[in-house]
Structures are given as C-alpha cells and as structure tokens.
Backbone as JSON, one array per atom type, in Angstrom:
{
  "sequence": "XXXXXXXXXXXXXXXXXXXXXXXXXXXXXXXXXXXXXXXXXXXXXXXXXXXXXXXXXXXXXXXXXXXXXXXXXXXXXXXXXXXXXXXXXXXXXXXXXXXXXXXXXXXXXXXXXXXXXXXXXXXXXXXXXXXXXXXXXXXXXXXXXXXXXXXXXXXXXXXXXXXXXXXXXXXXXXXXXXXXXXXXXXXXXXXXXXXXXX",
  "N": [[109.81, 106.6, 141.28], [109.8, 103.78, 139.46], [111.58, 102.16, 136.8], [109.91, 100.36, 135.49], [107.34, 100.84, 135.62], [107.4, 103.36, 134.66], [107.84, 103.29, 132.31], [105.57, 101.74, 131.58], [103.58, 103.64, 132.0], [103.88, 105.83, 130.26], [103.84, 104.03, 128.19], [101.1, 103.75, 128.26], [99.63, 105.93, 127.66], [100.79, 106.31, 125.04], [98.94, 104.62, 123.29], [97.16, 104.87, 124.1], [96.65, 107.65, 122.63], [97.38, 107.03, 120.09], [94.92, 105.18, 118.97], [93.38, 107.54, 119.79], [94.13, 109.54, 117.85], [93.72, 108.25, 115.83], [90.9, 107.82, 115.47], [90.01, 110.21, 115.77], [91.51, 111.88, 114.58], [94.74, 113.88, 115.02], [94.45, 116.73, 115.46], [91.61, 117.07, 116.25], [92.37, 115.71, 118.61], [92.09, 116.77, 122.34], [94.59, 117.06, 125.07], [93.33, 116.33, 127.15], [91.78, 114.67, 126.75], [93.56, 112.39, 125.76], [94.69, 111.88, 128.25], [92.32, 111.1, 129.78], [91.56, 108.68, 128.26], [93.88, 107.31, 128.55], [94.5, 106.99, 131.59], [95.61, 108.5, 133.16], [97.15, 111.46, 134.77], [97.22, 114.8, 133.52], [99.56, 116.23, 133.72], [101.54, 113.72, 133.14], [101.99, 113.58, 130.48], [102.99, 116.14, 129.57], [105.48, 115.49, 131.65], [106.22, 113.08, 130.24], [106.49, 113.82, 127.8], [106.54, 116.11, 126.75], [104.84, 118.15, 125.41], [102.04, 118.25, 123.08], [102.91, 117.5, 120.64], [105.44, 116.54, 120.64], [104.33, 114.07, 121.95], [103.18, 113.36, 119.58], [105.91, 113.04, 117.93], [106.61, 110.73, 119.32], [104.65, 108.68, 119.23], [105.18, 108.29, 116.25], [108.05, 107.65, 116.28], [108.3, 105.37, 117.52], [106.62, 103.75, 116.48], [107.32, 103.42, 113.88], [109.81, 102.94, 114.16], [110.09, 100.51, 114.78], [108.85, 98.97, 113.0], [110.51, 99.01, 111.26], [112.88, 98.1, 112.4], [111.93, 95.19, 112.13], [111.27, 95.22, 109.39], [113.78, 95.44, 108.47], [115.42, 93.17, 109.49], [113.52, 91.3, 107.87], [114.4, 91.91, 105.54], [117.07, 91.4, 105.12], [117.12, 88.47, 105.45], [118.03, 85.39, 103.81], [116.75, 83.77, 100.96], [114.4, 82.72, 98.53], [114.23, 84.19, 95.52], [111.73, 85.48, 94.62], [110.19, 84.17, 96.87], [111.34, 85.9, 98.85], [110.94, 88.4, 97.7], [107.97, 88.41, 98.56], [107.61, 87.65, 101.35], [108.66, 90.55, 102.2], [106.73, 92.42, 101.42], [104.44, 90.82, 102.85], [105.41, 91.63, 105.28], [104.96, 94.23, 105.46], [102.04, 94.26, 105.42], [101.35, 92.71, 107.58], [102.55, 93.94, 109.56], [101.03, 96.54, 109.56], [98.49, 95.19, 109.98], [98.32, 94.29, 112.58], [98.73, 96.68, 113.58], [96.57, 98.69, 113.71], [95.22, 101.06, 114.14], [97.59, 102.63, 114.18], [98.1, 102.61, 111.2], [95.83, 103.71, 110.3], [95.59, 106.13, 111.58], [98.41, 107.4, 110.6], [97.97, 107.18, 107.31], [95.96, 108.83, 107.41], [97.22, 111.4, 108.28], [99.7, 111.0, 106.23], [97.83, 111.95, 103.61], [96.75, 114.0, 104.35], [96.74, 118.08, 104.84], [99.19, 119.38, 102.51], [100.58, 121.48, 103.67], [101.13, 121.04, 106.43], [102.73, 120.86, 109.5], [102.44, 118.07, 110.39], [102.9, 116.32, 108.39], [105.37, 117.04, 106.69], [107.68, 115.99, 109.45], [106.06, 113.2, 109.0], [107.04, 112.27, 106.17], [109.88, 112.79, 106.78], [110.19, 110.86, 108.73], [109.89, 108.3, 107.28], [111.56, 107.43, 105.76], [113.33, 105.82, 106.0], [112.02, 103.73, 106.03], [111.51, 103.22, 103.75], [113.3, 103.52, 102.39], [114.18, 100.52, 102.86], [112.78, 99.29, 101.15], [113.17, 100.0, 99.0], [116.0, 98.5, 98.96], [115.38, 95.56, 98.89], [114.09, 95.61, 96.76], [116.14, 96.04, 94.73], [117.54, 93.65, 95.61], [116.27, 91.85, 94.16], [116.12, 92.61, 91.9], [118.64, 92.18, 91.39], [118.72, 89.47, 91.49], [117.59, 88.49, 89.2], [114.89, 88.73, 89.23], [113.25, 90.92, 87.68], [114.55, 93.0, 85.01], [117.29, 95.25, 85.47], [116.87, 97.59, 85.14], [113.78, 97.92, 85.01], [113.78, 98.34, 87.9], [113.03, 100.83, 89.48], [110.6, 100.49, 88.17], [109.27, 97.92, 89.82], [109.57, 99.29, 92.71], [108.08, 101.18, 92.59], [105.84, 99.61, 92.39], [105.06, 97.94, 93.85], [104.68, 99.26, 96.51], [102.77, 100.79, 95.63], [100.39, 98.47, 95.46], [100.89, 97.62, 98.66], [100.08, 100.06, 99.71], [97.53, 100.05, 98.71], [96.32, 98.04, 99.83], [96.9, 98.06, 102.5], [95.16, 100.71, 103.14], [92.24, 99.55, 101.86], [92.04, 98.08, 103.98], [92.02, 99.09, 106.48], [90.33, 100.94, 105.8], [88.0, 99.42, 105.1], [88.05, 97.23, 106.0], [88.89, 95.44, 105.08], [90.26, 92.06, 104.93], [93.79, 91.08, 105.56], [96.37, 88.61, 104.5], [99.22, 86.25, 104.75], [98.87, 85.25, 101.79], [97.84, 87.49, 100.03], [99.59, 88.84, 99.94], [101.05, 87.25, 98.62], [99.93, 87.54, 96.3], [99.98, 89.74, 95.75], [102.56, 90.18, 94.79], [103.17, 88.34, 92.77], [101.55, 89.14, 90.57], [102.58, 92.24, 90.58], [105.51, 91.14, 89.51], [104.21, 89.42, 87.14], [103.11, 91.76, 85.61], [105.33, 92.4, 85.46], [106.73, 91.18, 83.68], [107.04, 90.86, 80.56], [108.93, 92.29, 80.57], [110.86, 91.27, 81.35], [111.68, 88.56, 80.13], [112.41, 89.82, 78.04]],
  "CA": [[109.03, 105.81, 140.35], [110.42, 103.21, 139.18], [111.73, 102.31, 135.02], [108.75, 99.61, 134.72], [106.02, 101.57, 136.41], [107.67, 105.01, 134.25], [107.61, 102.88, 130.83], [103.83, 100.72, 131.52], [102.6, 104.73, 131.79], [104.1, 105.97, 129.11], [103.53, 103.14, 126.59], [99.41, 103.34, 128.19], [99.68, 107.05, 127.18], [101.17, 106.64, 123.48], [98.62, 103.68, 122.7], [95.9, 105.76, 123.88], [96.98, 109.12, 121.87], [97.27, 106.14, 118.7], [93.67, 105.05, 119.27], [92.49, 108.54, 119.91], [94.63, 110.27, 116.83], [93.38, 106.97, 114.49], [89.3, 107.8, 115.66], [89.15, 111.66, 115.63], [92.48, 113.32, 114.1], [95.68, 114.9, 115.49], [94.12, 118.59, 115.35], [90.7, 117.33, 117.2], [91.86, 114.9, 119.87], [92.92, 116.94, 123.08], [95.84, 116.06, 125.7], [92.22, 115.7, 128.03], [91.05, 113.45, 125.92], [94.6, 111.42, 126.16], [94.75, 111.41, 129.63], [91.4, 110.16, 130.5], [91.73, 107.4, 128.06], [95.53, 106.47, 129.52], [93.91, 106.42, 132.87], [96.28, 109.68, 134.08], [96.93, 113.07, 134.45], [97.61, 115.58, 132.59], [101.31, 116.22, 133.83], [101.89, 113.13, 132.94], [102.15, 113.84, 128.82], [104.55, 116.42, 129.85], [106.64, 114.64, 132.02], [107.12, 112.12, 129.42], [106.54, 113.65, 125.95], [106.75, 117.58, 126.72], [103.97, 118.6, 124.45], [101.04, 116.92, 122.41], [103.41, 117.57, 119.5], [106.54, 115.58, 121.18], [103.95, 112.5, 121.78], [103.17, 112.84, 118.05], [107.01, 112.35, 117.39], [107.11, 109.45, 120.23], [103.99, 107.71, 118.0], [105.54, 108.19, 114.97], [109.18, 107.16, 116.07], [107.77, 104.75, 118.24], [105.64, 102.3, 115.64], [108.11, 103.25, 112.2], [111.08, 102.3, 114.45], [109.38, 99.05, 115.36], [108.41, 98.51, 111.96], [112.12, 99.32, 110.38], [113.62, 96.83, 112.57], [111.13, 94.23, 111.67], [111.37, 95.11, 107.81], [115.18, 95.07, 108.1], [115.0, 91.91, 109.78], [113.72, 90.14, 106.82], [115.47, 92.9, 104.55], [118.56, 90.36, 105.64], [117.23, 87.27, 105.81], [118.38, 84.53, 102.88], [115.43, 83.25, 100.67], [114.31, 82.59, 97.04], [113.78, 85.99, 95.14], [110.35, 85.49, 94.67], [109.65, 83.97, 98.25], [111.86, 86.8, 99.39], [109.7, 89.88, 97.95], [106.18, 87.98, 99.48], [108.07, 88.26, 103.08], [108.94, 92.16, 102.42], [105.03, 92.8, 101.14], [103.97, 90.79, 103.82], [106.45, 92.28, 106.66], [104.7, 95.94, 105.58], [100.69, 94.22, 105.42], [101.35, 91.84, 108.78], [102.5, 94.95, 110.79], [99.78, 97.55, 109.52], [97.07, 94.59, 110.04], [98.44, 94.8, 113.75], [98.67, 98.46, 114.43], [95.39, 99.13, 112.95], [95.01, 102.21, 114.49], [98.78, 103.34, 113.47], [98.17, 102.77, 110.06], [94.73, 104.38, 110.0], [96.19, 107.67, 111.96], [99.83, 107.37, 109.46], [97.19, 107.49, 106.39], [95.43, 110.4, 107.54], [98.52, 112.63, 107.89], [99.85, 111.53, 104.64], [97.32, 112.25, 102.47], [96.37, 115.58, 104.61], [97.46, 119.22, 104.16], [100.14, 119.19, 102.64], [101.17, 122.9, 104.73], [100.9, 120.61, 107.28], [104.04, 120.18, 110.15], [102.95, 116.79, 110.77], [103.07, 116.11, 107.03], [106.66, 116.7, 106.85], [107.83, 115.21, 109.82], [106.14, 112.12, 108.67], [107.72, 112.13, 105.29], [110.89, 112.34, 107.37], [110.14, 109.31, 109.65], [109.21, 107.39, 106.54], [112.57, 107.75, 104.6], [114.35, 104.58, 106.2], [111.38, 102.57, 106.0], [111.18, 103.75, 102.03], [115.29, 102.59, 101.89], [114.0, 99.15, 102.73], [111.84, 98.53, 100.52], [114.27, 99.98, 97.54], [116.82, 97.91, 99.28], [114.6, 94.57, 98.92], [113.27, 95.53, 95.33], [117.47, 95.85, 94.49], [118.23, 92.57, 95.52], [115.2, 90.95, 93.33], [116.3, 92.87, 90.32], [120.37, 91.46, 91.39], [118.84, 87.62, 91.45], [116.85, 88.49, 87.68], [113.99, 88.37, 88.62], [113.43, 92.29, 86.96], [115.73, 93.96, 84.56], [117.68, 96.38, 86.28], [115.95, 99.0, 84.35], [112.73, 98.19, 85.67], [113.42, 98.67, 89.46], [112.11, 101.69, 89.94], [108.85, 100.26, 88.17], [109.31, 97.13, 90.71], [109.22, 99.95, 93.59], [106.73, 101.91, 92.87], [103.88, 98.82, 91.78], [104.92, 97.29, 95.62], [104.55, 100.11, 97.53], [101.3, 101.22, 95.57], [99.82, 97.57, 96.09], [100.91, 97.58, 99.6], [99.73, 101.07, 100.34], [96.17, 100.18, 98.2], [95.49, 96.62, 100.51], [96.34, 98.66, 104.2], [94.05, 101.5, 103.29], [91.72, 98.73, 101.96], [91.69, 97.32, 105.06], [91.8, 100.55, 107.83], [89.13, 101.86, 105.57], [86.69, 98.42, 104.49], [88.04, 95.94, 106.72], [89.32, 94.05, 104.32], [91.28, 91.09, 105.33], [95.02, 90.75, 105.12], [97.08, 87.46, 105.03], [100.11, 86.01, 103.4], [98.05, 84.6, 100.3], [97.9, 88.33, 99.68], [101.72, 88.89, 99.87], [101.85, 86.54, 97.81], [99.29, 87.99, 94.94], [100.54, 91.55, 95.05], [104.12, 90.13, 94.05], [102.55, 87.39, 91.1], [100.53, 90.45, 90.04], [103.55, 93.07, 89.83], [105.71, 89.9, 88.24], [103.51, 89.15, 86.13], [103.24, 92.67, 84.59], [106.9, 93.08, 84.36], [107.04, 89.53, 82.82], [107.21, 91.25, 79.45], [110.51, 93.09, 80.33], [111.93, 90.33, 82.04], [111.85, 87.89, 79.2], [113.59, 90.54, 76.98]],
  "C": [[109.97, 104.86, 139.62], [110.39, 102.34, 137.37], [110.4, 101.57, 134.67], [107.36, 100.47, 135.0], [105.86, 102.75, 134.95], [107.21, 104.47, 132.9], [106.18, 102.09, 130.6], [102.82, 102.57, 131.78], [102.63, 105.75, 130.56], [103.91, 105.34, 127.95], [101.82, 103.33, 126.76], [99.22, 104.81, 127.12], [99.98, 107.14, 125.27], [99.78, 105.36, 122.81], [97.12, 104.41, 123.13], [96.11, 106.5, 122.77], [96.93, 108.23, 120.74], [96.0, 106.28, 118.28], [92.47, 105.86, 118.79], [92.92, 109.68, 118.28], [93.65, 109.42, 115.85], [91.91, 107.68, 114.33], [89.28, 109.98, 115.45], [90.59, 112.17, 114.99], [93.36, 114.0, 115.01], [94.68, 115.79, 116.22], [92.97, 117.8, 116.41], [91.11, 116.48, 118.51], [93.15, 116.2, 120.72], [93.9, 116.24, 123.92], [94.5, 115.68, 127.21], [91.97, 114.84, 127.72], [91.76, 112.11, 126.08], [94.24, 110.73, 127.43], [93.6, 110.62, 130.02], [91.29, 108.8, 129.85], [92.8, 106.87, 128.58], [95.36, 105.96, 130.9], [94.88, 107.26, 133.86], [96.03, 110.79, 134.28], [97.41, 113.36, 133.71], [99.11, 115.76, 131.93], [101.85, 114.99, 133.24], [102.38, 113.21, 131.46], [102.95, 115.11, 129.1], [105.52, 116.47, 130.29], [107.21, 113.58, 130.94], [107.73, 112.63, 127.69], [106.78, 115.71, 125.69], [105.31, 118.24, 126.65], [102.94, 117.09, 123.79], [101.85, 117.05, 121.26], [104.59, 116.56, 119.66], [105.53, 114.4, 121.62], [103.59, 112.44, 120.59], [104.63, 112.27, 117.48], [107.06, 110.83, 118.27], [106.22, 108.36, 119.33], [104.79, 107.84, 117.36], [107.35, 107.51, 114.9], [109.29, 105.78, 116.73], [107.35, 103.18, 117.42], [106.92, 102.6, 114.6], [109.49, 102.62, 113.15], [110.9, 100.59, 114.64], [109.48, 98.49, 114.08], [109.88, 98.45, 110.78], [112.81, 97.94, 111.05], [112.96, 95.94, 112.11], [111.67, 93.94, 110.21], [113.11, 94.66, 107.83], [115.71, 93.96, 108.94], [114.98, 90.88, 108.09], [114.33, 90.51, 105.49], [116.94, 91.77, 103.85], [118.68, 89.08, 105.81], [117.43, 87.04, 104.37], [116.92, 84.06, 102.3], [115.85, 83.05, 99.27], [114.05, 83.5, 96.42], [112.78, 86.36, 95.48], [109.33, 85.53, 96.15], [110.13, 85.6, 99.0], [111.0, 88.21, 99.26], [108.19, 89.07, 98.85], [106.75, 87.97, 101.02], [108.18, 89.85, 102.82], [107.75, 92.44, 102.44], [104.63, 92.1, 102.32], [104.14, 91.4, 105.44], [105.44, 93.84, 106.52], [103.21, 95.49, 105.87], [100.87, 93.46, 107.06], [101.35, 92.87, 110.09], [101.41, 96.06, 110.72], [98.49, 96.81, 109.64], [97.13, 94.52, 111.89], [98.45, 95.55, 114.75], [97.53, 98.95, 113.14], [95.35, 100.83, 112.78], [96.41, 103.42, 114.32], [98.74, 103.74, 111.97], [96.99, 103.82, 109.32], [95.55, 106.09, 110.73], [97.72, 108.07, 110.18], [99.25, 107.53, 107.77], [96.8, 108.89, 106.24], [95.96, 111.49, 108.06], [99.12, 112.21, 106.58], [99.41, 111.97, 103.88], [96.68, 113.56, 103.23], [96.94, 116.93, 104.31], [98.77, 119.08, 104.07], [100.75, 120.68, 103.12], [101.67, 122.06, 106.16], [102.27, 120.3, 108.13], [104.31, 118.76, 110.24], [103.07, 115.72, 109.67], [104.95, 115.61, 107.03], [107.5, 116.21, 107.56], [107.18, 113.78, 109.18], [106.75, 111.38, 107.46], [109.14, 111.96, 105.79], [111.1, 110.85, 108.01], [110.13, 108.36, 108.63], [110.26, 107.02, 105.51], [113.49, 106.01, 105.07], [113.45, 103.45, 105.52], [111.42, 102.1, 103.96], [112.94, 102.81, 101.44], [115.08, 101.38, 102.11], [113.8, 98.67, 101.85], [112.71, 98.85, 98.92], [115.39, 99.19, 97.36], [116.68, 96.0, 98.99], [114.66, 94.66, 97.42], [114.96, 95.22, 94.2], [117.69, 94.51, 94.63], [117.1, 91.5, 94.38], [115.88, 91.05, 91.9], [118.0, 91.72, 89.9], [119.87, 89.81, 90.89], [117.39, 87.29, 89.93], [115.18, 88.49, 87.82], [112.8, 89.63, 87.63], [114.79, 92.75, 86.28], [116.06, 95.53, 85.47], [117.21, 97.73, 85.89], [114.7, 99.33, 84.82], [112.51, 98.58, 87.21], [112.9, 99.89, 89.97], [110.27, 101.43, 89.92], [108.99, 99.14, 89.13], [108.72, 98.35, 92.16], [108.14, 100.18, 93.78], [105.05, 100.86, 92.48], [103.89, 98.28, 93.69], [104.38, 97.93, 96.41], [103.27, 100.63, 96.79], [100.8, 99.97, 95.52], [99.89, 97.82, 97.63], [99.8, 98.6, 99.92], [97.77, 100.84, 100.11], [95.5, 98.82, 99.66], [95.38, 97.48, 101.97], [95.36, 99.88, 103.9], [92.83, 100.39, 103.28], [91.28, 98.08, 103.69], [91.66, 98.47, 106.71], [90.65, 100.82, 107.61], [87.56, 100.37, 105.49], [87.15, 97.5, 105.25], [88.89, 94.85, 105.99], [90.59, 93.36, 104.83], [92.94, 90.8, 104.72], [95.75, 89.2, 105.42], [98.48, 87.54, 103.66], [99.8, 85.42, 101.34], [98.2, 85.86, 99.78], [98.6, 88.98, 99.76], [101.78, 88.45, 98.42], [101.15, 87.16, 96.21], [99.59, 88.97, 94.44], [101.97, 91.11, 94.58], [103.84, 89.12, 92.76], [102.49, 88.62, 90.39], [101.88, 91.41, 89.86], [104.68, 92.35, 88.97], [105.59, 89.77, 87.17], [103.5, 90.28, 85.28], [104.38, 93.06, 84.5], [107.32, 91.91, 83.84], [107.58, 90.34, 81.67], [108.89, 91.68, 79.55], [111.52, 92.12, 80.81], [112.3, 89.56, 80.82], [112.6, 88.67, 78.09], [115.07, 90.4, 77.02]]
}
C-alpha cells in the first residue's frame, strides 16, 4: 500500500470519527459507525490508530497541532499591538469556524465529566495552544497597550470572548468574521482602558 493511498485512508477515517464524535458523542459513536462512514473496514482503525481511544488522541493531536502551528505562525508575525491581538482572536475564531465539527466535539469533552479520561487528555493537548495565547497577551502588555498587572485580566477576557463566539456559533450558528476579532479586542480594551490610562 502505498504512503498516499495509507494517509487519503487514514485522514477519511479521522474526519469521519470528527463528524461522527461532533453529532453523537465519543461514548455513543461506535468504531462501526466510523468505518461505514470512512467507507472501510474495521481493521482498518486498528491498523492505523490501534483502538477507538488512539483515534481520539490522533483527532485531538491531529486538529490542536494544526491549530498551534497556525496560532504560532501569527504568534511571530510583526504587527501593531492592537492589529496584532485581532489576528490572535481571529487565528483561534477562523480555525474553529473551519473545523466546525472539531470545535463542536472539543466543547463537548471540555465541559463533560470531569472523571472523564478524555477530559484530561484534552486539558493536556490544550496546554501549548493556552502558551500562545499568554504568549500573544505578553507581548500586548510589553508594547502598553495593558499594564503589566493586568495580563492575566487581558488573558482570561480573550479566551472567555473567544471561547463565548465558537460555542455561539457550533451551538446557534452564529457567524464568525474578522469584524468580530476585531470587537472582542475593542471590547476587552476598552474595559481595561481604565487601568491603562493609570
């Protein structure tokens, strides 16, 4: 078999299991269920992935690795502070308006049991992507546009905007663009205006 053949059955396989995790849940979708959407057999999900638990790590290392390079991509690129956070907020809404069905599955293991294995693995997977975005919110505070005091509150208003617009939009549809990059960073700005001007 040959590497393109081995990797166009394996990528049909993980984008099913996305799909099928996003619409019914880890716990209810079987590796039957996979296969007949992938358009294989059975063997095939443990020739490539072992287990239905080893294609949960291949999703999950699969899309956040995708999404890490991306973010640290523009993590690195040169900009204006301001312009610079509305690329990071948009880099996290642009890729979860793309992998719909990643972000809708990646939802509904975070906020599920927290006993849960695939809980903590995903808190694991999620730790680089998390160093970006502290890594981003750092260089804003470096070029003034937050007192260095506030960066933690910088963090945590980004990442709960972000996190509020992709549920928003997995769960209601609601539309993402850069206009709405650009409002969730006015909008956290704007309420640390007060500390900035001090």
């Amino acid at each position: 078999m040959s590497a393109e053949v081995s990797s166009t059955i394996a990528e049909g396989i993980l984008q099913a299991a996305v799909r099928l995790f996003a619409r019914k849940g880890y716990e209810a979708t079987s590796t039957r269920e996979i296969v007949e959407a992938a358009g294989v057999t059975k063997p095939m999900i443990y020739y490539y992935f072992k287990n239905k638990e080893g294609l949960y790590e291949a999703v999950l290392t699969r899309f956040l690795s995708q999404f890490s390079t991306r973010l640290r991509a523009v993590v690195d690129e040169s900009r204006e502070p301001r312009d610079y956070l509305v690329e990071v907020v948009w880099a996290h809404l642009d890729y979860c308006r793309e992998h719909r069905d990643f972000a809708r599955f990646f939802y509904a293991v975070f906020f599920g049991p927290e006993q849960s294995a695939l809980g903590g693995s995903l808190m694991s997977a999620t730790r680089q992507v998390q160093d970006l975005l502290i890594e981003a919110c750092q260089k804003a505070a470096a070029a003034g546009l937050v007192k260095p005091d506030r960066l933690e509150a910088l963090v945590m208003a980004l990442n709960g905007m972000i996190n509020l617009w992709v549920m928003a939009t997995v769960k209601q549809g609601a539309e993402l663009s850069r206009d709405v990059a650009v409002q969730i960073v006015e909008m956290v700005l704007d309420g640390l205006a007060s500390d900035r001007a001090r």
